[in-house]
PDB file of N, CA, C and O in Angstrom:
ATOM      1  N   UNK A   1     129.640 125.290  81.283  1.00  0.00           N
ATOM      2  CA  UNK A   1     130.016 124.490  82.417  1.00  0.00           C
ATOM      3  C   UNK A   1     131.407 123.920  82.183  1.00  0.00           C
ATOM      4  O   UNK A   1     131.831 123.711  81.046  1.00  0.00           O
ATOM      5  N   UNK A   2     132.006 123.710  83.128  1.00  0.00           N
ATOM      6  CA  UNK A   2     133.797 123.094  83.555  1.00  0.00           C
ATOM      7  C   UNK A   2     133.643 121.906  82.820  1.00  0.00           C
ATOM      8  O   UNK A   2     132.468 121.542  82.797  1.00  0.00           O
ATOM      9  N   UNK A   3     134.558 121.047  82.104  1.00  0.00           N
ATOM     10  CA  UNK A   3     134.981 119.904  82.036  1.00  0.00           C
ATOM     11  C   UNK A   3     135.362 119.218  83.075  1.00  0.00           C
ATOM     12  O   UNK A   3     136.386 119.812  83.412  1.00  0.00           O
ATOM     13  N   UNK A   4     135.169 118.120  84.005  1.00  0.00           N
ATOM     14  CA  UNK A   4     136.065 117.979  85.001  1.00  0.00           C
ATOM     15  C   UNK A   4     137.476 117.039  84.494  1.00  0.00           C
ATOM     16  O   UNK A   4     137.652 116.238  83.576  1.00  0.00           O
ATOM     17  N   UNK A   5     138.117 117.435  85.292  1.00  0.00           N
ATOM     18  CA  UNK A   5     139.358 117.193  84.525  1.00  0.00           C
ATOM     19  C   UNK A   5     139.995 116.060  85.879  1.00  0.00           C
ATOM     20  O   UNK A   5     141.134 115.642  85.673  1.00  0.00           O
ATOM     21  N   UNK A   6     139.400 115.651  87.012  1.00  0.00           N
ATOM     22  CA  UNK A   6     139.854 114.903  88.137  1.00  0.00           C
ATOM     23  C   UNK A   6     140.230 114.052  87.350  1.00  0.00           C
ATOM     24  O   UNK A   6     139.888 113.802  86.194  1.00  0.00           O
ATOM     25  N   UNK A   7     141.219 113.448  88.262  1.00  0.00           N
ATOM     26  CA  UNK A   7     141.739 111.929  87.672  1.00  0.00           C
ATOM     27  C   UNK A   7     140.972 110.909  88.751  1.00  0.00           C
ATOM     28  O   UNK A   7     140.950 111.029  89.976  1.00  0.00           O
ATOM     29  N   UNK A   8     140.548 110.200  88.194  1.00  0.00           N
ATOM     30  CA  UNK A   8     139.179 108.656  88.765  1.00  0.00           C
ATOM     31  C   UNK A   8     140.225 107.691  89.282  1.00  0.00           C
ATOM     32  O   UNK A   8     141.059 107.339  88.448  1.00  0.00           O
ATOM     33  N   UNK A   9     140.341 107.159  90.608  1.00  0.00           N
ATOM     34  CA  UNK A   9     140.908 106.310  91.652  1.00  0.00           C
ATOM     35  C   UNK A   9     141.006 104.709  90.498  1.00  0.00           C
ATOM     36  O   UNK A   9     140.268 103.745  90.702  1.00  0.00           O
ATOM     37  N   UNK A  10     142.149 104.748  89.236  1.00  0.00           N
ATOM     38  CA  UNK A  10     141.542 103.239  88.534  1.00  0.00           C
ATOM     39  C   UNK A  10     141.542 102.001  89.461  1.00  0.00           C
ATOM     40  O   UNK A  10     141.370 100.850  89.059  1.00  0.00           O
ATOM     41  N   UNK A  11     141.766 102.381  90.815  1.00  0.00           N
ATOM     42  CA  UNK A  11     142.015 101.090  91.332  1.00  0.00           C
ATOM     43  C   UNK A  11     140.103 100.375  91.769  1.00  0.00           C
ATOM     44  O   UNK A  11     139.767  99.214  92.000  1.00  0.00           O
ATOM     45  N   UNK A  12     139.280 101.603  91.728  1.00  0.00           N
ATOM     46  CA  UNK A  12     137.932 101.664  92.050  1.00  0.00           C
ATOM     47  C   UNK A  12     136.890 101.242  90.725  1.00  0.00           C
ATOM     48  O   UNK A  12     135.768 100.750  90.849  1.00  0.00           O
ATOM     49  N   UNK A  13     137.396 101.487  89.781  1.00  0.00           N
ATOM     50  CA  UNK A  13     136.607 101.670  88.211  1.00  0.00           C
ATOM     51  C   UNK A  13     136.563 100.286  87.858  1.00  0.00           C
ATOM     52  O   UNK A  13     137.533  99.532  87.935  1.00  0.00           O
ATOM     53  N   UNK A  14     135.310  99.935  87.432  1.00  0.00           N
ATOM     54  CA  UNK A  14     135.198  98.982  86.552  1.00  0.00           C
ATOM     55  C   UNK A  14     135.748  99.146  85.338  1.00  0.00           C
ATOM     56  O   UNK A  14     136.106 100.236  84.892  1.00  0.00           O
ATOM     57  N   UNK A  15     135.859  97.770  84.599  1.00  0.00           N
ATOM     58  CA  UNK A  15     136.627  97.505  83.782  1.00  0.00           C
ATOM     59  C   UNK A  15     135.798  98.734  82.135  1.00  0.00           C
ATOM     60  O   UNK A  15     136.383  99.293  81.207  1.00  0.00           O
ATOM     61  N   UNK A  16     134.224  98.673  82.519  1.00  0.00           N
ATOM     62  CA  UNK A  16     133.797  99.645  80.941  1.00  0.00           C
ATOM     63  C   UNK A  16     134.458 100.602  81.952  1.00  0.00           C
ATOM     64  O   UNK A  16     135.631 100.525  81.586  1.00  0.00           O
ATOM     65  N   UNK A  17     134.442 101.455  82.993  1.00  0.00           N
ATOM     66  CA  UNK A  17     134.222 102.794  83.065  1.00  0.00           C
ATOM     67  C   UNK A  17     135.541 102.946  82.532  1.00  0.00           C
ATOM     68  O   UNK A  17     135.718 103.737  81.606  1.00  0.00           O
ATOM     69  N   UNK A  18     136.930 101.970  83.234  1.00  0.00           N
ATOM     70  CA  UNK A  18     138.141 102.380  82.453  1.00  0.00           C
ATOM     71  C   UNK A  18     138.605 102.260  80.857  1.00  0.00           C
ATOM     72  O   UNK A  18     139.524 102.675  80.152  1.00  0.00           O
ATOM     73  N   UNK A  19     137.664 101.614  80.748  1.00  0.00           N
ATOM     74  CA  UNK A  19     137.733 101.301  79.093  1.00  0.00           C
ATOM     75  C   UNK A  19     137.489 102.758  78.498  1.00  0.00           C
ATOM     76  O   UNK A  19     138.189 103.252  77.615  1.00  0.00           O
ATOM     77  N   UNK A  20     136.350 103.406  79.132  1.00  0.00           N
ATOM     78  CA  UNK A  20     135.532 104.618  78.703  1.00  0.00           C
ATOM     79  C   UNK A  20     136.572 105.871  78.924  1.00  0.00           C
ATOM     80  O   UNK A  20     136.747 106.854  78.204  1.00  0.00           O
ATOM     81  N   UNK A  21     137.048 105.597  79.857  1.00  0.00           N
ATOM     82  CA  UNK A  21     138.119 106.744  80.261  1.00  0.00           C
ATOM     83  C   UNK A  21     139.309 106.612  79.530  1.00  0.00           C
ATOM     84  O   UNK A  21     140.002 107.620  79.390  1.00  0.00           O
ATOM     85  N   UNK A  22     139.632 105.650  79.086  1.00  0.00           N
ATOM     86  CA  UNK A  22     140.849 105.455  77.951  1.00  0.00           C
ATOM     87  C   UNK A  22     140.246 105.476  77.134  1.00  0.00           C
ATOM     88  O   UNK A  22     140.989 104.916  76.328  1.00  0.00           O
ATOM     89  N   UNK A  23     139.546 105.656  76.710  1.00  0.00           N
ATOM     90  CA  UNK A  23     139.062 106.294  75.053  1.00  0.00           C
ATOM     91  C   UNK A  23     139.035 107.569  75.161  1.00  0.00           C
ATOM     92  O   UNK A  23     139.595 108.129  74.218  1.00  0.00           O
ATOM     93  N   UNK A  24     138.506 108.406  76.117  1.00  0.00           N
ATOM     94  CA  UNK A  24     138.821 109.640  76.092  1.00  0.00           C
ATOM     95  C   UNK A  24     139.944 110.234  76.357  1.00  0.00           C
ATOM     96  O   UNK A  24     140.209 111.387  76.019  1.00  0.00           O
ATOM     97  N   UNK A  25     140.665 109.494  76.971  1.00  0.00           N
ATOM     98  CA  UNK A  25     141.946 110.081  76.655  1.00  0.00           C
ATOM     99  C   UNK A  25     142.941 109.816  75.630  1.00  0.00           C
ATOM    100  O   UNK A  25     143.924 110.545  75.502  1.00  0.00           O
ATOM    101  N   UNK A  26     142.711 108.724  74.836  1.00  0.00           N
ATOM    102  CA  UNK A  26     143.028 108.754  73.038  1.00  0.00           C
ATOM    103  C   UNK A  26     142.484 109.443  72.241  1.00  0.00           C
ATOM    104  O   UNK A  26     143.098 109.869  71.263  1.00  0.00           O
ATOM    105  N   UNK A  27     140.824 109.803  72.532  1.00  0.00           N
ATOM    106  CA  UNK A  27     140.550 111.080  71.574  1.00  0.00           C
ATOM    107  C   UNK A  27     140.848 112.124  71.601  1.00  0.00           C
ATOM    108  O   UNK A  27     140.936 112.843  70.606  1.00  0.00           O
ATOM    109  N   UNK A  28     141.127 112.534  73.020  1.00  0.00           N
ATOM    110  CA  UNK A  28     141.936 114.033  73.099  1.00  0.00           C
ATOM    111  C   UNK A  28     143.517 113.899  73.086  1.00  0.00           C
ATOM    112  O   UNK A  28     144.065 114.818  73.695  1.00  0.00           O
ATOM    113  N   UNK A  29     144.225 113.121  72.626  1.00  0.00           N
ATOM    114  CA  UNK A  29     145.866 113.018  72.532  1.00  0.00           C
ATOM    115  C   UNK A  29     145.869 113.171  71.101  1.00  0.00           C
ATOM    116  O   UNK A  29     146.522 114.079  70.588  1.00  0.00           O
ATOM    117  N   UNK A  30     144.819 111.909  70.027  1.00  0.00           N
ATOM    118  CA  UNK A  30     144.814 112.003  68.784  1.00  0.00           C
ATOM    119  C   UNK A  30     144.293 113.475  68.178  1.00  0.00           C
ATOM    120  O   UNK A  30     144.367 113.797  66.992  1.00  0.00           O
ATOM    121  N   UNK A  31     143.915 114.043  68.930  1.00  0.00           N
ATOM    122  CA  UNK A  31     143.085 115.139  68.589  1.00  0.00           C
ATOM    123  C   UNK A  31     144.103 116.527  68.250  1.00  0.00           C
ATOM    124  O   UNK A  31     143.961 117.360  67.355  1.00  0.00           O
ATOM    125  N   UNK A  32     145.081 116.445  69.225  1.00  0.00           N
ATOM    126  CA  UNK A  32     146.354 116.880  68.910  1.00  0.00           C
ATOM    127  C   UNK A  32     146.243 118.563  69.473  1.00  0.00           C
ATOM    128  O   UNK A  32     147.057 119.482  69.389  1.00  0.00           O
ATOM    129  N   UNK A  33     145.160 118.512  69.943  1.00  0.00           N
ATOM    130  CA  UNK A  33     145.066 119.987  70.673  1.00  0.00           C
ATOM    131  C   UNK A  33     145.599 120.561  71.647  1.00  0.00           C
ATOM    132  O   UNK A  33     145.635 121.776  71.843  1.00  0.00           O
ATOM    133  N   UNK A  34     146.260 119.298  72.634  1.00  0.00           N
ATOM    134  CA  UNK A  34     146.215 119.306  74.259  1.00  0.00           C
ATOM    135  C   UNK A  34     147.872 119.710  74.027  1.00  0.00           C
ATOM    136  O   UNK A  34     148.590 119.153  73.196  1.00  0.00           O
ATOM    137  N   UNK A  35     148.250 120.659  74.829  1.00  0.00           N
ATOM    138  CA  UNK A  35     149.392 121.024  75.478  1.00  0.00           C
ATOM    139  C   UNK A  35     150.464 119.668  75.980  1.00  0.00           C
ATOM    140  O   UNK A  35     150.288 118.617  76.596  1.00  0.00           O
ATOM    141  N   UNK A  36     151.491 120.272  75.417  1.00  0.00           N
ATOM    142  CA  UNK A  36     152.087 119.234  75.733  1.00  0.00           C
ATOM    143  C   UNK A  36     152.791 118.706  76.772  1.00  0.00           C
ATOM    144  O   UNK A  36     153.624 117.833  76.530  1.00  0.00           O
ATOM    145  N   UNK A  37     152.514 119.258  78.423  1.00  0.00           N
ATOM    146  CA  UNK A  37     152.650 119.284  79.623  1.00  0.00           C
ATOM    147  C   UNK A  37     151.606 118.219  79.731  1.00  0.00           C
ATOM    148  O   UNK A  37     151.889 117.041  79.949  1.00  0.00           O
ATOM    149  N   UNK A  38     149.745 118.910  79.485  1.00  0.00           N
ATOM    150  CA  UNK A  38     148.689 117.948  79.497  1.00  0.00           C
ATOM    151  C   UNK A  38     148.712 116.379  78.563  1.00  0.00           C
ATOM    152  O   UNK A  38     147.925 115.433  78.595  1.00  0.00           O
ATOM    153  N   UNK A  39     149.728 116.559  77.916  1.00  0.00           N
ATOM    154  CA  UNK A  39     149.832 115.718  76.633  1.00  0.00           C
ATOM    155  C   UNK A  39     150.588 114.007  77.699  1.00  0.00           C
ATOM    156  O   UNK A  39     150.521 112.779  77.652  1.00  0.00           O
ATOM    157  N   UNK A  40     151.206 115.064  78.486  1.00  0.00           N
ATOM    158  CA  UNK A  40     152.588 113.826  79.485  1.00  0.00           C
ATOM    159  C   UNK A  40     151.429 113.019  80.099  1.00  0.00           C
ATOM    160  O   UNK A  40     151.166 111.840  79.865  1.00  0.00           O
ATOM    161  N   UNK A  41     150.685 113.986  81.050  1.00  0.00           N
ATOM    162  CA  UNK A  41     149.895 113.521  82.206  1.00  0.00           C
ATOM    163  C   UNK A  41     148.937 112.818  81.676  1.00  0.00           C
ATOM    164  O   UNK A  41     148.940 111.661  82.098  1.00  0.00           O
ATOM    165  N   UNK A  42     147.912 113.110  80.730  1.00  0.00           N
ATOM    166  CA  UNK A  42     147.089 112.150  80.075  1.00  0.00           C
ATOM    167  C   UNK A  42     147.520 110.938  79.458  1.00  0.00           C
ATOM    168  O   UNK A  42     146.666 110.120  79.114  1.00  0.00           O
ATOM    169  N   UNK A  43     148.918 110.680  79.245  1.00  0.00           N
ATOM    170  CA  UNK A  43     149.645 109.445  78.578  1.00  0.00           C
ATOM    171  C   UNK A  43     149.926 109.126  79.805  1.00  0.00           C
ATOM    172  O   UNK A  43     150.018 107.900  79.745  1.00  0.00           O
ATOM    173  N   UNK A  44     150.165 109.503  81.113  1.00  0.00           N
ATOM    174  CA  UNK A  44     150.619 108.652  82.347  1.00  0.00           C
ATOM    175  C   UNK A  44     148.898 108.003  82.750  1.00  0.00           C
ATOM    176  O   UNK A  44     149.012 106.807  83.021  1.00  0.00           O
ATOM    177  N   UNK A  45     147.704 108.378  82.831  1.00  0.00           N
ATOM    178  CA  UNK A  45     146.829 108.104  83.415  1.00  0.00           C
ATOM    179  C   UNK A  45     146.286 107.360  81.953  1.00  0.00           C
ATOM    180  O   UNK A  45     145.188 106.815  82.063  1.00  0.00           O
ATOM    181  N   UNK A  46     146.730 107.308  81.036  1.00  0.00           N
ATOM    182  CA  UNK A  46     146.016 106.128  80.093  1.00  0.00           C
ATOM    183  C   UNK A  46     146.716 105.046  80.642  1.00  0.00           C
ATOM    184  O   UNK A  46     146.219 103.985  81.019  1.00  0.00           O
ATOM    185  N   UNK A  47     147.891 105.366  80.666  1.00  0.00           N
ATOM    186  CA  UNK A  47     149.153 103.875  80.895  1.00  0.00           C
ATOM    187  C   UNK A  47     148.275 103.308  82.396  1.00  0.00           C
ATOM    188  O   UNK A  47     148.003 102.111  82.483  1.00  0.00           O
ATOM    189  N   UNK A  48     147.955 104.098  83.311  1.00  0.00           N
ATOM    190  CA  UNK A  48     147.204 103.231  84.828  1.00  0.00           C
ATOM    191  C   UNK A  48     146.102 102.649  83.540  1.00  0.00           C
ATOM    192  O   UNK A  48     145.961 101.475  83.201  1.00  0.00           O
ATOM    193  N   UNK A  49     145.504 103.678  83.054  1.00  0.00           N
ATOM    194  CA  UNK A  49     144.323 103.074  82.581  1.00  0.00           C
ATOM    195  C   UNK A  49     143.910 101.953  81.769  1.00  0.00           C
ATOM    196  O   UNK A  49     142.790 101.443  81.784  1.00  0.00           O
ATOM    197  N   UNK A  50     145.174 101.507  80.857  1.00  0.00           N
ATOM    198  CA  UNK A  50     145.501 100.369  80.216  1.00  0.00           C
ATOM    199  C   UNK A  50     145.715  99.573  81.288  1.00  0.00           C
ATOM    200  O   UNK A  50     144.961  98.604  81.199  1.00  0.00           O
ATOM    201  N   UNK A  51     146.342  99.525  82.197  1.00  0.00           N
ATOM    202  CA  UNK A  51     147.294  98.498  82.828  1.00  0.00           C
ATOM    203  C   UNK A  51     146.022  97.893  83.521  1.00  0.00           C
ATOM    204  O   UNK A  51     145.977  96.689  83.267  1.00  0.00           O
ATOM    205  N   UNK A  52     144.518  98.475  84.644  1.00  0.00           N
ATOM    206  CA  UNK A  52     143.705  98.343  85.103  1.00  0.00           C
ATOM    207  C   UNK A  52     142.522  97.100  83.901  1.00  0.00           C
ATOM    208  O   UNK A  52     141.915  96.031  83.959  1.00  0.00           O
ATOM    209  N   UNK A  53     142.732  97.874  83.248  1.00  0.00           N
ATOM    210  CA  UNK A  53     141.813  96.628  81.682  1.00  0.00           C
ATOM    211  C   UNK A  53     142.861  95.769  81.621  1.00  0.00           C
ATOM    212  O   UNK A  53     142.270  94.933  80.938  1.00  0.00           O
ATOM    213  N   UNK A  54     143.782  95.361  81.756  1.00  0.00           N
ATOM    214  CA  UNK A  54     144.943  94.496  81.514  1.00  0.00           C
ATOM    215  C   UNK A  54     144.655  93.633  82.452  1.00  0.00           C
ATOM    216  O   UNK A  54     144.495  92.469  82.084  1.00  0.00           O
ATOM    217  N   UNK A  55     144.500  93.983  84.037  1.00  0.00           N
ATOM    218  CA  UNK A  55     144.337  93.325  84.937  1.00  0.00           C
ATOM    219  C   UNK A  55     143.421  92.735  85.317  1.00  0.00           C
ATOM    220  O   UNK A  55     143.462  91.671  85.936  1.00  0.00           O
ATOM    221  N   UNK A  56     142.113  93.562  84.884  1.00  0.00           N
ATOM    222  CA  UNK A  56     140.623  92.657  84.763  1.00  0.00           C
ATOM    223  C   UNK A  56     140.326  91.526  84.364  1.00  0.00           C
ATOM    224  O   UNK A  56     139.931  90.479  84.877  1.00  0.00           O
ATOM    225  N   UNK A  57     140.730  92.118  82.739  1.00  0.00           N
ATOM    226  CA  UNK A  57     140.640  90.972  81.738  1.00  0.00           C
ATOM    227  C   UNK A  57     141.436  90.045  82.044  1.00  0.00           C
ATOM    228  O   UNK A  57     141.029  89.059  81.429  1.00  0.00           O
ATOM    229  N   UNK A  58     142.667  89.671  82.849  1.00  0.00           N
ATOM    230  CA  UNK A  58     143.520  88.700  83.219  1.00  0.00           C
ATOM    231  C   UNK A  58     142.396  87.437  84.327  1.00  0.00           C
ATOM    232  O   UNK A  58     142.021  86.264  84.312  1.00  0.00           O
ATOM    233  N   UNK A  59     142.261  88.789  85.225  1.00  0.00           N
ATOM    234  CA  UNK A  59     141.132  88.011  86.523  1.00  0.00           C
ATOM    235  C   UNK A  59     140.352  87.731  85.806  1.00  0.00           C
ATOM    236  O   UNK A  59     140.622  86.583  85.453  1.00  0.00           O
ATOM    237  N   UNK A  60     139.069  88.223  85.088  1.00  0.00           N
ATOM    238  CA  UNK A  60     137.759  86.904  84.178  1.00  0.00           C
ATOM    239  C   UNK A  60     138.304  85.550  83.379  1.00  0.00           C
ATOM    240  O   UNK A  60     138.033  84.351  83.325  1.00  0.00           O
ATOM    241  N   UNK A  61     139.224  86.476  82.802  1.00  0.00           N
ATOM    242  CA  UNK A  61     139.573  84.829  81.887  1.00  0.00           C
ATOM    243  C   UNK A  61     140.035  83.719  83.103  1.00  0.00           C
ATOM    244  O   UNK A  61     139.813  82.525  82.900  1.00  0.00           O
ATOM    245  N   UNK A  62     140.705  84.172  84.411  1.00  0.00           N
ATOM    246  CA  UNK A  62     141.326  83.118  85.628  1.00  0.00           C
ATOM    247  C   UNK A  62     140.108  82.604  85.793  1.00  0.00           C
ATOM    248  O   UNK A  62     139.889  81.442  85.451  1.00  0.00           O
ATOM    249  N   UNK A  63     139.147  83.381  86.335  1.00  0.00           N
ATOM    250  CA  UNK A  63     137.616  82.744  86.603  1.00  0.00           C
ATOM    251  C   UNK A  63     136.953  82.106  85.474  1.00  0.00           C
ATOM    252  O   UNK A  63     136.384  81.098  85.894  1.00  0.00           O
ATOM    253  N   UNK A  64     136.792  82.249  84.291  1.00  0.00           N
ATOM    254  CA  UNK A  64     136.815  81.516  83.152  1.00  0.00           C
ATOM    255  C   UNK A  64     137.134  80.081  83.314  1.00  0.00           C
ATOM    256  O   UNK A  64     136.163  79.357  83.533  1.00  0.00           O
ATOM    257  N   UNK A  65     137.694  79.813  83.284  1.00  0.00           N
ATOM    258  CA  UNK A  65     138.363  78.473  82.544  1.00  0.00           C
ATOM    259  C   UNK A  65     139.746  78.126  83.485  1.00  0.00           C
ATOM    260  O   UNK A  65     140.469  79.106  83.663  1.00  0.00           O
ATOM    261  N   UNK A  66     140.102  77.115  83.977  1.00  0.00           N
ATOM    262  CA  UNK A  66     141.140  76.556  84.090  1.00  0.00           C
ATOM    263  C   UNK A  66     141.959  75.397  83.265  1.00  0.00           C
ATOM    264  O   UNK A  66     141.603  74.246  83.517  1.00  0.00           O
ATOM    265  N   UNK A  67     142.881  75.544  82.429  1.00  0.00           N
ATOM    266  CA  UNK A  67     142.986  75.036  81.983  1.00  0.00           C
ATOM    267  C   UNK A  67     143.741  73.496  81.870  1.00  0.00           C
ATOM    268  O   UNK A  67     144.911  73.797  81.634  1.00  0.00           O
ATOM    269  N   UNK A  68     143.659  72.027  81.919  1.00  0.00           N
ATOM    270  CA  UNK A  68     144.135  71.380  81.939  1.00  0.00           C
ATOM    271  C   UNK A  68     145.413  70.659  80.981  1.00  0.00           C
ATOM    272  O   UNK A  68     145.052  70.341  79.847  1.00  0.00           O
ATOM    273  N   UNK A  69     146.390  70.467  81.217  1.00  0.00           N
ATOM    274  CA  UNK A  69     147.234  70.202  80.663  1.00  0.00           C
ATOM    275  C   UNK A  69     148.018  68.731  79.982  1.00  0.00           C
ATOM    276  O   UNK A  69     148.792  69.624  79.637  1.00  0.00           O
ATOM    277  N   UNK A  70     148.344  67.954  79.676  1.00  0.00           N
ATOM    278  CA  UNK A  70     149.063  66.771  79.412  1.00  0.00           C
ATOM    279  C   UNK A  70     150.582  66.719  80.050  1.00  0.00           C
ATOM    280  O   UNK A  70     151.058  67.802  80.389  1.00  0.00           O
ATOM    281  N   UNK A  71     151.426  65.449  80.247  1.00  0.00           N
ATOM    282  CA  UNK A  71     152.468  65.916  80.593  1.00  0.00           C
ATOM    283  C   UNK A  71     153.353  66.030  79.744  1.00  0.00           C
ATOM    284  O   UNK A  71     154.490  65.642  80.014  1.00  0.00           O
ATOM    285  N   UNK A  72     153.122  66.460  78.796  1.00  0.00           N
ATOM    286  CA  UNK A  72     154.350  67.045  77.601  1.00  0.00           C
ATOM    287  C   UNK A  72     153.549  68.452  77.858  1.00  0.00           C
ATOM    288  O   UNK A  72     154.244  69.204  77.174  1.00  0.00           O
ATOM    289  N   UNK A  73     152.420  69.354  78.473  1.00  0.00           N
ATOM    290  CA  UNK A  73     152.043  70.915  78.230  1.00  0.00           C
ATOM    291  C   UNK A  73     151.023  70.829  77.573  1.00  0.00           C
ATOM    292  O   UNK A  73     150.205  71.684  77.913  1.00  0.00           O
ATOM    293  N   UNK A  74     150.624  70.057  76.620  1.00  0.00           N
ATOM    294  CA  UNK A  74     149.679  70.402  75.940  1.00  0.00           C
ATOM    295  C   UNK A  74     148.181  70.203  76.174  1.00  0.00           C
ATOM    296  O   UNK A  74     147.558  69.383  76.849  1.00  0.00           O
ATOM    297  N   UNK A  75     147.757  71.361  75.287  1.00  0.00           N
ATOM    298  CA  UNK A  75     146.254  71.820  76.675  1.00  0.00           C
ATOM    299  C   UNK A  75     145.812  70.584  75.894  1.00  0.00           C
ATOM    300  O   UNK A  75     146.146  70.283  74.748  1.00  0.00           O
ATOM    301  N   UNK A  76     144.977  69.904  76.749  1.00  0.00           N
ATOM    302  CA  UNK A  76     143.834  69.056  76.734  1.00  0.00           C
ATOM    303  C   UNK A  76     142.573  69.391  77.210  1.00  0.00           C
ATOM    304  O   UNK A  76     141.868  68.387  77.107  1.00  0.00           O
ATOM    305  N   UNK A  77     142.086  70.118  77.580  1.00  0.00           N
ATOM    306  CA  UNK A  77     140.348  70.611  78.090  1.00  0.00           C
ATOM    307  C   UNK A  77     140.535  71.821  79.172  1.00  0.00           C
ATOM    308  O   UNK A  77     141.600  72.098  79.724  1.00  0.00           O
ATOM    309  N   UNK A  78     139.544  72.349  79.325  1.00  0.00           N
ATOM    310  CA  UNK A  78     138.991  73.482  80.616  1.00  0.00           C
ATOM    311  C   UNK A  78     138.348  73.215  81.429  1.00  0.00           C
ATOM    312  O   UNK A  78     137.470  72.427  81.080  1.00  0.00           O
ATOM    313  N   UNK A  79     138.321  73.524  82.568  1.00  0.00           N
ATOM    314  CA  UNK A  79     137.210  73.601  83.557  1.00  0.00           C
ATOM    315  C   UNK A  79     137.111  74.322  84.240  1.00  0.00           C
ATOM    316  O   UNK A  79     138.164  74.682  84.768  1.00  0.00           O
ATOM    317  N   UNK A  80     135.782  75.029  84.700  1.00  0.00           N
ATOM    318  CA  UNK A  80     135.198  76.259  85.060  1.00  0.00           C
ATOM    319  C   UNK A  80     136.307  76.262  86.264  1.00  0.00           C
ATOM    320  O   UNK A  80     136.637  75.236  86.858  1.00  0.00           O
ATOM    321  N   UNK A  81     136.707  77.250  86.473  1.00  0.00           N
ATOM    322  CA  UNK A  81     137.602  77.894  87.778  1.00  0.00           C
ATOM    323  C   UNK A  81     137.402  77.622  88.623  1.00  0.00           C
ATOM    324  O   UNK A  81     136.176  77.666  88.522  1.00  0.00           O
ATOM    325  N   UNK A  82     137.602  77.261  89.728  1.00  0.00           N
ATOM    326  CA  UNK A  82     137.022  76.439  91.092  1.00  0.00           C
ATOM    327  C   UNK A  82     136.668  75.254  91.456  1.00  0.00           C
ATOM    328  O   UNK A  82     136.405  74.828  92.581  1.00  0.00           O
ATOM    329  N   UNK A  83     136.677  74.334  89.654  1.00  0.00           N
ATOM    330  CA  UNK A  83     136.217  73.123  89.874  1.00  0.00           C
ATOM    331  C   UNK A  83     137.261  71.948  89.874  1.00  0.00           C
ATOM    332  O   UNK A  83     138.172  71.876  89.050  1.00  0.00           O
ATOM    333  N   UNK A  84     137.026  70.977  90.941  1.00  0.00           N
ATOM    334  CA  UNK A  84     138.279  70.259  91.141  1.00  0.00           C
ATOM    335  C   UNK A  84     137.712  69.072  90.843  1.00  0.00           C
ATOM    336  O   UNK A  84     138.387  68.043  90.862  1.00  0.00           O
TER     337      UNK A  84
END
């Protein structure tokens, strides 16, 4: 049977599935087999694919915690995101 080789919409993927999909495309770059045409395109769709986990993880930690400050900057406490 085919490998499918589609490239997955990262704007649609949860944060494991892109996690999952950038691992496979570090095991087949480290792997050192892949052509080096396929070598470009799989380093362009890790880079979406990093950047998508980059952006997740940015949004939970926002929903996480807000953080409160002093007026010299310095953090003084959190509170859950939304809470005023």
């Amino acid at each position: 049977m085919a490998e499918d080789n589609s490239t997955p919409d990262t704007a649609t993927l949860s944060f494991e599935d892109a996690l999952r999909a950038l691992e496979t495309i570090v095991r087949r770059l480290e792997s050192g087999d892949v052509p080096l045409d396929e070598s470009i395109s799989l380093y362009a769709q890790g880079e979406e694919l990093r950047k998508r986990c980059a952006e997740r993880l940015q949004a939970a930690e926002a929903r996480i915690a807000k953080l409160t400050v002093d007026t010299n900057g310095a953090v003084t406490g959190a509170q859950p995101f939304g809470a005023d």
